[in-house]
Each structure stands twice: as C-alpha cells, then as structure tokens.
N, C-alpha and C positions, 0 to 999 in steps of 0.2 A: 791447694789451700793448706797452708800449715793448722798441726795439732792446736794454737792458741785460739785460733780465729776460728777454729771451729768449737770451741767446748764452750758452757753455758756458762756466764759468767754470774756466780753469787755474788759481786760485790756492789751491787745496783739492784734497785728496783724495791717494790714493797717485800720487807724481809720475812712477814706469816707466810706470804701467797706464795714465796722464792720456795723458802724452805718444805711448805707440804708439798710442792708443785714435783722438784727435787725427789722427794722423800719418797711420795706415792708411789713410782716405778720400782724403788725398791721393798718397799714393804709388802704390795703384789709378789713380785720375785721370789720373797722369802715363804709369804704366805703359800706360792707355786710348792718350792722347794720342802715345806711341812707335810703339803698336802701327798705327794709322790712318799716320804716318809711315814706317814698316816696309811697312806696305800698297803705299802709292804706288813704293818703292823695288823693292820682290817684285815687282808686278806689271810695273813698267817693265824690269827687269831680265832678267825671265824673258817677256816679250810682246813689246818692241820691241827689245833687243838692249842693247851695253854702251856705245857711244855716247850712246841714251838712257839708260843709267843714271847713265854720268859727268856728261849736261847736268843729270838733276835732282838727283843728289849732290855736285855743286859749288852749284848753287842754295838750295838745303837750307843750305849752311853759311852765306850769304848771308842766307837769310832767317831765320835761325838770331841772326844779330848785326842785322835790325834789329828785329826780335822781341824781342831782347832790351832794347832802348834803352825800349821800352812797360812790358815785365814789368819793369824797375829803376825806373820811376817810379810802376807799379802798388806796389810790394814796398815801396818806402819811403815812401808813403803808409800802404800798410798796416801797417806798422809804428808809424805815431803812431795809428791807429785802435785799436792794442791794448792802448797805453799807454793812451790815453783811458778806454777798457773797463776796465782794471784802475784808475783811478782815479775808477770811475761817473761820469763824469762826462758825461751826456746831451747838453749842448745844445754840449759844446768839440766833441764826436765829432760830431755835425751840419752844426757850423763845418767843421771837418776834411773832411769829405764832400763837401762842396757847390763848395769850394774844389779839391778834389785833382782834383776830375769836371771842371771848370773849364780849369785848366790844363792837364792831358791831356792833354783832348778837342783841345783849341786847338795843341799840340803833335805831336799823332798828324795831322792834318791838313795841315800842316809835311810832316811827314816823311814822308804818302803823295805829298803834289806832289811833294817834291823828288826822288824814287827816279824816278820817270815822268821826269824833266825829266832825269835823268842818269844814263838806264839805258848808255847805250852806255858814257861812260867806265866807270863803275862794271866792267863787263865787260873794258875793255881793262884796266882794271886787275889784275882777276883772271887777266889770263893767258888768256883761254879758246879752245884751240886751236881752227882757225879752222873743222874738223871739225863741232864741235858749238857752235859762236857760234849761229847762226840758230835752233838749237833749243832750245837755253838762254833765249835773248831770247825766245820763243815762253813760254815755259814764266813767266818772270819776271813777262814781262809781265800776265799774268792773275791768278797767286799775289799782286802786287802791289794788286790790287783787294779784295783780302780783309786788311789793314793793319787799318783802320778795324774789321775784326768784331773782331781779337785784341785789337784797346785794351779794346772793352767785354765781351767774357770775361773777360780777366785784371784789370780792373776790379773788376767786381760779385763775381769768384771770390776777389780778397784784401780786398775790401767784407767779404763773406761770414766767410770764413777769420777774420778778427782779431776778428770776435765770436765765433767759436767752432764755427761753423759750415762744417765740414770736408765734408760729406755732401751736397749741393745742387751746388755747383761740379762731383763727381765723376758724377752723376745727368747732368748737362748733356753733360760732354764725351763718356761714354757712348753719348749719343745723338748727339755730332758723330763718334766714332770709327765706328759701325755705318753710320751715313750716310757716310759718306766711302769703305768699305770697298767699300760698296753701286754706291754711284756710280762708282766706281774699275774694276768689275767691267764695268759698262755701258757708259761712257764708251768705257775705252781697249778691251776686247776684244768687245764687241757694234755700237759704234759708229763703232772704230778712227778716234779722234777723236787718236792719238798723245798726247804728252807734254800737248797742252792740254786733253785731258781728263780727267788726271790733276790737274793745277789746277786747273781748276771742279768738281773733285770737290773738290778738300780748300777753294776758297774760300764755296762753297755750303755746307759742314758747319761752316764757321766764322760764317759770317751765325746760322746757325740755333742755336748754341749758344750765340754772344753777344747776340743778341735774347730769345732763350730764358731768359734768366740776369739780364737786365736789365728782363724782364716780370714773373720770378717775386720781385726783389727791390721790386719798386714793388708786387706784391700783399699781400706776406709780412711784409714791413719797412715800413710807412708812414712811421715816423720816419727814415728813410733817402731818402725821396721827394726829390727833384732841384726842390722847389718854390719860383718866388720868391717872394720876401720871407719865407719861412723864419727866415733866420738874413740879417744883413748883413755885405756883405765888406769883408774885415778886411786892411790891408798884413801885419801881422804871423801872422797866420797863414798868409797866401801866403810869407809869410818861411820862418817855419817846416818846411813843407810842401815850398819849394823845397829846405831843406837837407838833410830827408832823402829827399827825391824824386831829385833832380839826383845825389847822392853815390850812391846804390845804382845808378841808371840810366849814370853813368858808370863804375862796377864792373862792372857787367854789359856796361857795352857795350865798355870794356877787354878782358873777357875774350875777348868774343865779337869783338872788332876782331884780336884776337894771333891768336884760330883761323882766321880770313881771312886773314891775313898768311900763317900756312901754309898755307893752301889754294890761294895762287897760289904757293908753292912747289913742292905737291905735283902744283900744273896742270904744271908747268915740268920733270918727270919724265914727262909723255907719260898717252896715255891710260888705259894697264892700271892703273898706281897710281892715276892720280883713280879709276877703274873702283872696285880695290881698295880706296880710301880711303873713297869714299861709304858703299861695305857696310861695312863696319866700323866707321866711325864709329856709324851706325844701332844695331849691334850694342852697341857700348861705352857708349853715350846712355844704352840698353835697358839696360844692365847696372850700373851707377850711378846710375842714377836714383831708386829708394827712395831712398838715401842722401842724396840731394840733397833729398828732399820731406820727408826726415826733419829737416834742417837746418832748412828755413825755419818746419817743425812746432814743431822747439824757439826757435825764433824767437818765434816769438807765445807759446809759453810764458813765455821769456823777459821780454817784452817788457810782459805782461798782469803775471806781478810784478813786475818791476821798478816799474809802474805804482803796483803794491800796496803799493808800500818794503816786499817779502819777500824781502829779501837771502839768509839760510838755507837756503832752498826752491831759491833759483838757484842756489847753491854744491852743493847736491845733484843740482840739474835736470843741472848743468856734469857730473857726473860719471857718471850713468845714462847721459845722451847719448852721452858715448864708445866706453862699454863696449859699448852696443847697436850703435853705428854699427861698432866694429872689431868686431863676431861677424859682422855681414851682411856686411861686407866681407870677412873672412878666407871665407865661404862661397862668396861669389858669385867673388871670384878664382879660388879652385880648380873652379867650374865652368866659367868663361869658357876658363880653360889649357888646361884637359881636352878642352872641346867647343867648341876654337875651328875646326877644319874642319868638322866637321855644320853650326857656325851660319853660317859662308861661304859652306855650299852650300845657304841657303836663297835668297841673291842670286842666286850664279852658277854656270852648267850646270858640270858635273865637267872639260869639253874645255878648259872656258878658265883650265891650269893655272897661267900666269902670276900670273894677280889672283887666283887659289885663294893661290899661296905668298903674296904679299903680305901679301893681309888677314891671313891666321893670324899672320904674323911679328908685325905689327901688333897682333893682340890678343892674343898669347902675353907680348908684352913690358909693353903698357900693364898687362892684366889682372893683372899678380900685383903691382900695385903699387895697386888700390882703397883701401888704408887711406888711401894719404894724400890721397885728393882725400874722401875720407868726412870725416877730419877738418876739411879745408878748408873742407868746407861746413858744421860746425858752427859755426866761426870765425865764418865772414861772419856766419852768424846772430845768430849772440852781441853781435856789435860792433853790429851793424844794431840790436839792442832794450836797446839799453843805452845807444842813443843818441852811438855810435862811429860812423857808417856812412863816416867818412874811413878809418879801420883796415882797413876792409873792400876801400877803394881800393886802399890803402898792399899787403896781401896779395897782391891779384888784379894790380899792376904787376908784384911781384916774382914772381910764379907765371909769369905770361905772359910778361913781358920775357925768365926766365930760356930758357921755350923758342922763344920768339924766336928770341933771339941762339942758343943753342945748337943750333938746328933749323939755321938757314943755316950755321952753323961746320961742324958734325959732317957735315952730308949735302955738303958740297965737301971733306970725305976722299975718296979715290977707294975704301977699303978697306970706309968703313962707309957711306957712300949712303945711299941713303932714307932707312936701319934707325937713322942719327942723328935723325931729324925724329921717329922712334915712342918712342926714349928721351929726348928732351929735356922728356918730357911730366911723367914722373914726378920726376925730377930738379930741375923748377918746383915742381912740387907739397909737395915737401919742406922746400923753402927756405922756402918761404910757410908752412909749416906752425912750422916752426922759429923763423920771427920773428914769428909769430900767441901762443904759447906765452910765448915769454921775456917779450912785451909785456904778457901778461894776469900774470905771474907779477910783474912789477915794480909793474904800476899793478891788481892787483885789490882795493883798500882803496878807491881815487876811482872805478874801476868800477862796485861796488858799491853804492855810497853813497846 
C-alpha cells in the first residue's frame, strides 16, 4: 500500500471534528514530552537542592533553542510533505523525503560538533554564576550527546504527521517519557549519579524513541524507505526544501535565541529567580502547549488543502481554529492564575519562600495573557502552509525583539525589576499578533489563491 493511501486525508469531512481529532495525538505527545521534562526538573529540585535545579533550568532553555534550530527544519520540511499529500502526488513527496533526510542529517551533525567545541563560551555567555558553572557544564555536556536522537524523532514524527498520521509519533514518545521518568528515578536517587544522571536519563529515552520511530517508519511506510537510487537528487528541490526548512528553523531559532537572551538576564538577577525562573518556565511550557500542537495540527490541515486548491475549507479551517484555540486558552489561564502556588510547590519545598513568590508573580502575570500566544501559534502555522514561512519570521522577530528590548528596559526600573522581564512576554505577543492579522486581512485574495 503506498504512503498516499495510507495517510488521513484533511481535505474531507467535518473540518472542527478533522482538526481536534488530528490535533489531539499530538497535543497528548507534547503534553508526554513536558511531562518527562517536568520529571527531570521535580526530581532535581526536590533530590539535589536549588542550585541543581537553576544548573538544569538554565540548561533546559539552552537546549530548548538548539532543539529548536532541528524542529524548524523538521517543521518546514514537513510542511511541503503535506502539500505534496494534498496534491497525491507520490513520487514529488519521495523526492521531498530523501532530500529533506539529506540535508538535516548533514546539518544536525554541524551543530552536534559545534556545541562540544564551544560549550564553555556558550556558558560565559549565558551568564552562569560561577556557583553552578561546573554543574551546568556536567549536566550539558551529556544532554549534548542526545542532539543527533531528536533530529531523527522530530524527523520521522513530522514524516509521519503530514501524511496524517498523528497517532505513531505520540505511541513513541510515550515510551521515551515512562523511560525517562524510570531512569530518572534510578539514576539520580538510587544511584545518586547527581545532575548527570538526570541526562543520561533523558538522552537514553531519546535514542530509543528516535530509533524506535525510524524502525517503525522503514517497516510501515516502504515508500518512505531512505533507499538509493530511489528517486534522483534534484538542485531544485534542495532549493525548495531549503526555503522552507531554513525559514521555519530560523523562526524557531529566533524565538528560542530572544528566550536565551533573557535567560542570561534572568542569570544576572542571582540564583533564586534562575531557581524561580526554571520552575516556571516548565510550568508555562506545560500550560500552552496544546495550543501550540494545535497550531502546527492546523498547519498540516492547512497545508494538505492548500495542496488541494480548497481555498473555502481554509477560510472556514481559519475560523474554527481561533475560536477553539481562544476557549482552551481562556480555560487554561484561569487555572494557571488560580493554581499558580500549588503548581510552584511541585518544584520547590514551601521554606524556600523567595522563588515560591517569584515563580507565582511570574505565572500570575504571563498566564492571563494565553490568548495571545495561542493565537500566535495559529499565525505561524498558517503562513508556514500557505507557503509564507518569511511571515512567520517577520512575526516571531517582532514577538521576541519586542520582549527583548522591553525585558532589559523595564527590569533596570529599580521600581518594577524582574516583574518587567515577565510582562514584556505578553506585550510581544500582541504586537505579533496584531501585524500577523492586518497582513492576512490585506493580502488574504494572493494567500489564498
């Protein structure tokens, strides 16, 4: 059975029911993939103290942005995969494939030497007080050797995804979250192996789920096989490929380059805010995240009609998406506000009231402000399968730049401190949201088309 006849086709059927039906495998998945991150955090937190929690919650954000530079070239990849799907077109989506695995692979190999070759600056970079340097670097250095498993998870899982196949990706990292949790358990309080046994926990559950994910797609999917002379490579489709590869992966890694820019802000406030900041952050990940897997869900909807020239279907997909994405949002804000100290004191003992007040301030502020990064992330998606994914730059500069600048401005008030670097968050998010809108409202006739 070839890859088309088997993938789920979004260009049919009731488009709410398509899309959450879609969406829900991934949103599980990610919620998995939080939770096993949550894990590592809880256990360091509450096992080895706040030191260890600030060295692997500053590292988290780190690996957080070069994680992301992989998933932006997984993501716009996948995204001409779904186009292809919605245009049956078998042997371009094979071309597509073989090519995208190509360049990567070749790319993620880059960027695991180069991290190894420049962990120390990278470190002074960040700021990291000189308390928990050695532990940090401990801790990076091993997380560092598990690069190479997340290229071929996020691979084979937006392989998967853009034919339609939402349910296999979420199955995998399931069993990288229970094994992580498992190991985690062993590791740092059986074997008190400290901080580096908290990374060979999570880089040993990522081997097995990117191996795992890339055995079941070569059994499953033959027409997907990695085989030569298959298909022959093509400049223009490496053209192609790079344009929406490169463009999503420097969106992604924009964003995730602005949240490191605050991270060594928030180093530069001493240890209880990183302490504070890590937990929270975790928290706020966990707490947007549907939303986010809901985006890139209506992505491949998008992108599978767009493929289809079902312009009609999109205009209606555009408007279910919102509506669903502002109900989860307006619910999930009033529980984050409500239950932002219970969720603090799953990190941090009740004595250490400092980074108790912190985080809450922190997620009292971000949290009632979910709509607009919900909408955000329907943006990117939209631009990404309509074959925009510069718009999606264009957004994620003005999102990030804005709390950039505004982060370092507001927190050298002496009056508002820190609590400026937790409002500059949403304040990006608006702006982005607001020139995401007027741009689809001017140009949605050549969007479309």
């Amino acid at each position: 059975m070839n890859t088309l006849s088997r993938q789920k086709d979004l260009t049919n059927g009731s488009i709410t029911r398509t899309m959450l039906l879609f969406a829900l495998p991934m949103i599980l998945g990610n919620l998995l993939q939080q939770l096993y991150n949550i894990a590592d955090t809880l256990i360091v937190g509450r096992f080895l103290g706040a030191e260890a929690l600030a060295a692997v919650g500053s590292a988290y954000t780190l690996m957080t942005f070069l994680t992301s530079i992989l998933l932006g070239l997984c993501m716009g990849s996948g995204a001409v995969f779904s186009i292809r799907c919605g245009e049956k077109n078998e042997k371009a989506l094979q071309e597509s494939i073989l090519h995208s695995f190509l360049l990567i692979a070749m790319l993620a190999v880059i960027l695991n030497t180069a991290v190894f070759l420049l962990i120390d600056p990278i470190l002074h970079f960040l700021k990291v007080p000189q308390e928990i340097y050695g532990m940090m670097r401990e801790y990076l250095w091993i997380i560092f050797m598990g690069i190479f498993a997340t290229f071929l998870y996020n691979f084979f899982a937006s392989l998967l995804r853009s034919v339609g196949n939402s349910v296999t990706p979420l199955f995998f990292l399931g069993i990288c979250a229970v094994l992580n949790i498992v190991l985690d358990l062993l590791f740092v309080i059986r074997f008190h192996w400290g901080v580096a046994g908290a990374a060979s926990a999570t880089v040993i559950s990522q081997f097995v789920s990117g191996i795992g994910l890339l055995i079941y797609t070569w059994i499953f999917f033959p027409d997907c096989r990695l085989l030569p002379g298959r298909v022959r490579l093509k400049k223009q489709v490496f053209e192609e490929l790079a344009q929406f590869s490169f463009l999503t992966c420097l969106q992604q890694s924009v964003m995730n380059l602005g949240i490191l820019m605050v991270q060594g802000l928030v180093n530069s406030f001493g240890t209880a805010v990183m302490a504070a900041f890590a937990a929270a952050v975790k928290i706020d990940s966990f707490a947007y995240m549907p939303v986010q897997d809901f985006g890139n869900a209506f992505s491949t909807f998008t992108a599978q009609n767009h493929g289809a020239g079902k312009r009609e279907r999109i205009q209606e997909g555009i408007k279910s998406a919102v509506a669903c994405a502002f109900v989860f949002c307006l619910c999930i804000s009033l529980g984050v506000f409500i239950f932002a100290e219970p969720l603090m004191l799953l990190f941090v003992k009740p004595e250490e009231t400092k980074i108790l007040e912190i985080g809450v301030r922190y997620l009292r502020i971000e949290g009632s402000f979910y709509c607009g990064i919900g909408c955000l992330f329907l943006l990117y998606g939209f631009y990404r399968a309509v074959e925009r994914p510069g718009m999606s730059l264009v957004l994620t500069v003005i999102s990030l730049g804005t709390r950039v600048a505004l982060a370092y401005i507001l927190s050298s008030i002496p009056s508002i401190g820190v609590a400026g670097i937790w409002w500059s968050v949403p304040i990006g998010w608006f702006l982005a949201d607001l020139t995401g809108f007027l741009y689809y409202w001017y140009k949605k006739g050549s969007l479309l088309r």
